[in-house]
C-alpha positions in Angstrom: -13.8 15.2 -18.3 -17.2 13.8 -18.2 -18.0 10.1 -18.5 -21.4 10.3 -19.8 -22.2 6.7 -20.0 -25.0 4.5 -17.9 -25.9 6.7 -14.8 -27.8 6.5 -12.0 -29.2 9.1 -9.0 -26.3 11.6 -7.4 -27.6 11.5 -4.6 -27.9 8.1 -2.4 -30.9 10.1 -1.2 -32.1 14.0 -0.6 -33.1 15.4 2.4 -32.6 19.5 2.1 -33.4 19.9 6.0 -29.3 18.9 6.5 -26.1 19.9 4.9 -25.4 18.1 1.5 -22.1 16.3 1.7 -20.3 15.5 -1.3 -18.4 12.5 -1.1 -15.6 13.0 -3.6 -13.3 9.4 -4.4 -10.3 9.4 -6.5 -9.4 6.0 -8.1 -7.3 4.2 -10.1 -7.8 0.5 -11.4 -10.1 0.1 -8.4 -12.4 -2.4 -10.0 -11.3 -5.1 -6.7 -12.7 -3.0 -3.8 -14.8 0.1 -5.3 -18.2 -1.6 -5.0 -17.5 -2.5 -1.1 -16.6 1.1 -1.0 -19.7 2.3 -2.6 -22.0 -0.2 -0.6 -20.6 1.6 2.8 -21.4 5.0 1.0 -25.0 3.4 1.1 -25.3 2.3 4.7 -24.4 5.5 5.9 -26.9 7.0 8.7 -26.6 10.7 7.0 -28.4 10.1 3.7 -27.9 13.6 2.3 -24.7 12.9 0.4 -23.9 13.3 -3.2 -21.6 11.1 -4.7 -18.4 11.8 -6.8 -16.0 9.5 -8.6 -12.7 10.7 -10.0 -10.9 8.4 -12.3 -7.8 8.5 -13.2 -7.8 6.7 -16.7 -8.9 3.2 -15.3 -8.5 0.3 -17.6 -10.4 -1.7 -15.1 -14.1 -1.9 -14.8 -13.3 1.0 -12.0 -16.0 3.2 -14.1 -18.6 0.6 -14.6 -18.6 0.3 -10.9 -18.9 3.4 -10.2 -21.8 4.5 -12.8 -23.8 1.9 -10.4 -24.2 4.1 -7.8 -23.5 7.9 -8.9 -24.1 10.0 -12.8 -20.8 12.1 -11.5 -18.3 9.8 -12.7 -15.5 12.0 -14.6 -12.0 11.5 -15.7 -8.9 13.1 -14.3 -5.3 12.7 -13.7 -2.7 12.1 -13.5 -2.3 11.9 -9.9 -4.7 11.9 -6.6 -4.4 15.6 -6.0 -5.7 16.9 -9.4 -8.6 14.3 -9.0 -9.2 15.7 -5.5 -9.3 19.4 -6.6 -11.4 18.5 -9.4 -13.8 16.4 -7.3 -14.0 19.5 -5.3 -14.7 22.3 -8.3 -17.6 20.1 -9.1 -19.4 19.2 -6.0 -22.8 21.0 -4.9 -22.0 20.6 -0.8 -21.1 22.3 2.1 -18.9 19.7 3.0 -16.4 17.7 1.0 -15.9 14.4 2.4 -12.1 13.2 0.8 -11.9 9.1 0.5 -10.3 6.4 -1.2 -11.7 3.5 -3.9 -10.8 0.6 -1.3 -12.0 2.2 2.0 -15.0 1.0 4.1 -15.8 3.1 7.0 -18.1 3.2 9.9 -22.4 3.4 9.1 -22.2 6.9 11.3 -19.2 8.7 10.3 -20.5 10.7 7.9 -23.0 11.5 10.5 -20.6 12.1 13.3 -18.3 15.0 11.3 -21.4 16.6 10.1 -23.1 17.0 14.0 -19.2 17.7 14.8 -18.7 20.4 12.8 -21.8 21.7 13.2 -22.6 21.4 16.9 -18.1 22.6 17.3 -18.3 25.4 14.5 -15.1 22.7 12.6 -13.8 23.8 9.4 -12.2 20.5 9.0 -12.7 16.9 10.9 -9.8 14.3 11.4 -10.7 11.0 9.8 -8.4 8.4 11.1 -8.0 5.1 9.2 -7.0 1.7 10.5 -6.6 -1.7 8.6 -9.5 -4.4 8.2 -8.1 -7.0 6.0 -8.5 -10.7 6.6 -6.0 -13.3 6.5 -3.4 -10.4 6.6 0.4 -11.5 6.2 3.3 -10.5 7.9 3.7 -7.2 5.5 -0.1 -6.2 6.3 0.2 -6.9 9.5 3.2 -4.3 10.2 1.5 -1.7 7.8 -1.8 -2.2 10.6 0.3 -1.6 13.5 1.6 1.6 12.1 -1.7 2.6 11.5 -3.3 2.0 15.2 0.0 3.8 16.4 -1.3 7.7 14.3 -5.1 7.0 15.6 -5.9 10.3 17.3 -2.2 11.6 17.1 -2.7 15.2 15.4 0.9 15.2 14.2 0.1 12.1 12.2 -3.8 12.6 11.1 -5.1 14.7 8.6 -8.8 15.9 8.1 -10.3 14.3 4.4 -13.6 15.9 5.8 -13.8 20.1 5.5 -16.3 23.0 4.4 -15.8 23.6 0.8 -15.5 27.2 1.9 -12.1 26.2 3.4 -11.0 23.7 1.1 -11.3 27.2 -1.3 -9.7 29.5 1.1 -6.5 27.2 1.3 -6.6 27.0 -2.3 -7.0 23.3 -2.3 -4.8 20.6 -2.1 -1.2 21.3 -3.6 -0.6 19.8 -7.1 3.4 20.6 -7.4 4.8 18.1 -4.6 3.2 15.2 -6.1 1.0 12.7 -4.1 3.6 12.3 -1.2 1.4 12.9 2.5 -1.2 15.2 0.2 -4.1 14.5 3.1 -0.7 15.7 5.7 0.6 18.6 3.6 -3.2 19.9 2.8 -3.6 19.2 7.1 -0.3 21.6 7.2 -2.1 24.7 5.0 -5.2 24.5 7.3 -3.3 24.8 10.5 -1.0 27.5 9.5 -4.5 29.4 8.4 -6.1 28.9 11.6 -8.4 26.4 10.9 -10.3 24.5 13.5 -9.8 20.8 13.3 -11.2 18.3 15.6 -11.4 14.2 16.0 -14.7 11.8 16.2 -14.7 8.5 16.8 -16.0 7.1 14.3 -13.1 5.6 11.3 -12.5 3.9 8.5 -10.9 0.6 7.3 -8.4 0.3 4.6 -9.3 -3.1 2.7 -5.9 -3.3 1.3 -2.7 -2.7 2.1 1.3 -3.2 0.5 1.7 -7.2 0.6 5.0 -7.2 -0.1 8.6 -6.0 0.1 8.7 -5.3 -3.5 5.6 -3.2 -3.3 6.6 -1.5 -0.1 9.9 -0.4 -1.8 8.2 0.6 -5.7 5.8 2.8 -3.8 8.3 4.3 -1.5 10.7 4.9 -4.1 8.1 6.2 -6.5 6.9 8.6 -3.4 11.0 10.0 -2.7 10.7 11.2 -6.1 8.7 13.9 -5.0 10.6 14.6 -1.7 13.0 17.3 -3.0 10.0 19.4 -4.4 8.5 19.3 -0.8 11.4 20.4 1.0 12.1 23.2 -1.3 8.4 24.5 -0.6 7.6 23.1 2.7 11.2 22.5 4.5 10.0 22.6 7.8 7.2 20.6 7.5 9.2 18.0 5.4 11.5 17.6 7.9 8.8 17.3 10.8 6.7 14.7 8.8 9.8 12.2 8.1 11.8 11.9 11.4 13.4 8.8 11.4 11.7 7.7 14.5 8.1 9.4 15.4 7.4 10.1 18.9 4.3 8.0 18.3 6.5 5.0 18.4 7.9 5.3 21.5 4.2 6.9 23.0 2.8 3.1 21.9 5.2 1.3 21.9 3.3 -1.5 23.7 1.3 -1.7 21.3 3.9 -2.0 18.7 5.7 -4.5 20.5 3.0 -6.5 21.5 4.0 -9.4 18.8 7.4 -9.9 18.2 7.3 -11.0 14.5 5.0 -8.1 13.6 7.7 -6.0 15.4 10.3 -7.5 13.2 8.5 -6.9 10.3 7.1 -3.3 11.2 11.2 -2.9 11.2 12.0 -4.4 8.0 9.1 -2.6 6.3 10.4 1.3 7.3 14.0 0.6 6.1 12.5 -0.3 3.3 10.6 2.5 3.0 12.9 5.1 4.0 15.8 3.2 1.6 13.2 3.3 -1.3 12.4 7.2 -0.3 16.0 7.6 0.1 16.6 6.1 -3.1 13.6 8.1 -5.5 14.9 11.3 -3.8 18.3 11.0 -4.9 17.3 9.6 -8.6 15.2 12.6 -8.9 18.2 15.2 -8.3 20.5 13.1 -10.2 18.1 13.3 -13.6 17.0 16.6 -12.5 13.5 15.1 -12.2 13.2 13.6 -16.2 9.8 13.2 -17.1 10.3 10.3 -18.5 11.9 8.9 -15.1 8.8 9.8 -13.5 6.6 8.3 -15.9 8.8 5.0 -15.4 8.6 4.8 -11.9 4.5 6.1 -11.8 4.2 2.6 -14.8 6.1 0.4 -12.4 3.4 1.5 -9.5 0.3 1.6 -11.3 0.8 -0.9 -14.0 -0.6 1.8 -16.5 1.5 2.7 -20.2 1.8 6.2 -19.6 1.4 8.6 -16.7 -2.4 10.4 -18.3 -1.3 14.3 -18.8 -2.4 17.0 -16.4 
């Protein structure tokens, strides 16, 4: 659906003599940290890039924000991988460029996966994201450890930056598993159909992260829901992407070590997460997945009334 309201210039500026990118974010209630997001859409070195916001039903001032800086503001949901796939059916570029309403990035990147795949003949770049969050507590702290522990891992990192000609080949991102690891299970269709995936340096910074053992478990156990649906589809790869301890752990484990109460934390937050996965997966059998389960636990998440339909 269309939001026809205020709008402003697609573009952030043309230049036809490169590849138009189209910068597809999905939000949801992203009013705190869209406009930082935008602002880094506007530094970016690689000007030829048209802008598309997703929302999913805000009851924020998420779509005022966004009708600042693009006219392609439209509304979808009810989760991240319809607004994806819809972002996609309506963008005009030969790349889609996948990111999230409270991301900042570096001024090249976009720049950087373009020459990639250009110069490389890439279907898909890796975009690797770390945390940038000031006065960080303990919580934070873990979750940005665990991030700089999947930078340049391929088993961990997933490409958000693709041809639309692939993107359409795979047949998008899957809609029936939910929004459990959609950037790792989409990373999963392109490497069993041969796709060419390759890293650049540049990255971007998540401005916010869970900041607290409550939120750590709600989302986890909200995410578990969806678990059984991916192992019925995807068994092997569901049972490769949640090993109870990664390889990258003990491959870094410096750097995860380096401070001990960060350690303890890091801990503390994957039992929870795995407890709370645990926990949604087996709530999810046990109702024989009940919408209105689902619509509890996606309420408790996303402080919205209802999960929006399909």
């Amino acid at each position: 659906m269309r939001d026809t309201k205020d709008t402003k210039q697609t573009n952030l500026q043309k230049n036809d003599t490169k590849p138009l990118v189209s910068v597809i974010i999905p939000t949801k209630n992203s009013g705190k940290y869209l406009a930082k997001t935008l602002e880094s859409m506007k530094r970016q070195t690689y000007k030829n890039i048209e802008l598309i916001v997703v929302d999913n039903y805000s009851t924020d001032n998420t779509r005022e924000i966004a009708r600042k800086y693009t006219d392609k503001v439209y509304k979808k949901g009810p989760e991240r991988t319809f607004q994806v796939n819809y972002g996609a059916k309506m963008a005009s570029g030969k790349y889609l460029y996948f990111s999230g309403g409270d991301i900042n990035r570096d001024s090249n990147l976009i720049e950087q996966a373009v020459n990639k795949a250009e110069k490389d003949n890439c279907d898909a770049i890796y975009i690797n994201v770390v945390t940038k969050i000031e006065n960080a507590n303990i919580w934070q702290k873990a979750r940005a450890v665990e991030r700089l522990l999947y930078v340049k891992e391929p088993k961990t990192s997933a490409a958000r930056f693709y041809t639309k000609e692939i993107f359409e080949k795979v047949g998008g991102i899957d809609t029936d598993i939910g929004p459990i690891a959609d950037d790792l299970t989409f990373q999963k269709k392109l490497n069993k159909f041969g796709a060419k995936t390759e890293f650049i340096d540049a990255v971007e910074y998540n401005l916010d992260e869970y900041d607290s053992i409550l939120v750590i478990f709600k989302r986890a156990l909200y995410y578990g829901w969806f678990i059984g649906r991916m192992a019925k589809k995807m068994p092997d790869e569901t049972k490769e992407q949640y090993p109870l301890i990664r390889e990258e752990y003990k491959k870094h484990k410096d750097l995860l070590l380096k401070e001990k109460s960060v350690f303890v934390a890091f801990v503390i937050y994957k039992f929870m997460q795995y407890t709370g996965g645990a926990t949604g997966m087996l709530l999810a059998k046990l109702t024989k997945e009940n919408p209105k389960v689902e619509n509890f636990l996606f309420k408790i998440n996303y402080g919205a009334k209802e999960q929006p339909k399909k």
